[in-house]
Steps between C-alpha positions, in 0.01 A plus 500: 500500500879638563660534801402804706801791488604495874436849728815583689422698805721611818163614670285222527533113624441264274324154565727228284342127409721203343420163443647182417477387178172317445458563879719208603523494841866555577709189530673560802384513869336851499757569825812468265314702243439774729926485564539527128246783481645738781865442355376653151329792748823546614632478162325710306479770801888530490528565106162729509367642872143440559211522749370167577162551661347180471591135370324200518577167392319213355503171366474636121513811489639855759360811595681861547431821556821672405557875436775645314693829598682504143210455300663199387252163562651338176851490619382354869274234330775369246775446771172366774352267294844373234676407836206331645413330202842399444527374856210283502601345135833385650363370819268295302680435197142637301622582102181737438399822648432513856217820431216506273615816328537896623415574822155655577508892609213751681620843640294540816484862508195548762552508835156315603594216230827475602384394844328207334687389219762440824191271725454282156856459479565349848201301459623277205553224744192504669285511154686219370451278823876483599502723801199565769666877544694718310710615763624130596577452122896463497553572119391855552641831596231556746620161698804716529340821599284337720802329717707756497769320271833599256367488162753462190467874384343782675126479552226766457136545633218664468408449824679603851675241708299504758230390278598129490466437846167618503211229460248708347767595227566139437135408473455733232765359323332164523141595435428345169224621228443331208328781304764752589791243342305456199501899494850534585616182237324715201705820617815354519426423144611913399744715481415671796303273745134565512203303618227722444407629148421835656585733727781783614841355592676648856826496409835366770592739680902569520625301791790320616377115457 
């Protein structure tokens, strides 16, 4: 099967997935990759401007949800992930690739999904038993949200500020269900993310993120 041809939008996010090659767990302590992975933010947002909604780090593999005001995801990705891979070949001397090939893509153009798709990003660390909370996670935007602290590049949410100070908000964001991932793992498998087989999209509204 051939690579799918990439959909470049400037109206909805997209959710981004790369892995390590053979899903090696990075060979570096995942604090100094997370240093090597906000200086190619910064980067790649200098060379092509961006809107980082969410990123989350793990030990094989990141999370984004990214969207692009010049329609241009192909440009971001090449400087994002060249400089990062670059980095972490020099800091640990590795001949071969750092990622298993292209990154993964899903344009999350629902406004009810998008909601989600964001929840099963932040709780990475939680699924894979590294991290009782997502909002305690440190390799995450959210951590940053959450406290109230200077991020590398400008950060965007879909939520308002006052929402992550507010318990109930935070336990939804750590409520887990098994059946919904499984849903949400299979629709992050298309072009534009989709967990049910059926069923009228609502699209985003316009809004400042």
């Amino acid at each position: 099967m051939g690579r799918r041809k990439l959909i470049k939008t400037d109206e909805f996010p997209y959710h981004i997935v790369s892995r390590t090659n053979n899903k090696e767990w990075f060979a570096l302590e995942l604090e100094q990759v997370w240093r090597i992975v906000k200086d190619s933010l910064l980067y790649s947002y200098e060379r092509c401007p961006f809107e980082l909604i969410d990123f989350v780090l793990m030990n094989n593999h990141y999370h984004m949800l990214i969207k692009t005001p010049n329609a241009n995801i192909d440009e971001i990705m090449f400087y994002f992930n060249s400089f990062l891979s670059k980095s972490l070949r020099l800091r640990t001397n590795r001949i071969n690739r750092m990622f298993g090939g292209r990154y993964k893509w899903s344009i999350v153009d629902n406004e009810t999904y998008l909601y989600t798709v964001t929840r099963y990003i932040f709780q990475n660390p939680i699924r894979a038993g590294i991290s009782t909370d997502c909002n305690s996670y440190p390799f995450s935007t959210l951590f940053y949200k959450v406290n109230k602290l200077k991020f590398c590049i400008p950060l965007y949410s879909l939520f308002p500020t006052s929402n992550f100070s507010d318990h109930s908000f935070i336990d939804w964001l750590n409520s887990i269900n098994d059946k919904r991932d499984n849903e949400i793992r299979r629709g992050l498998k298309q072009k534009y993310f989709n967990p049910c087989s059926t069923g009228p999209r609502k699209k985003i509204h316009h809004k400042n993120w």
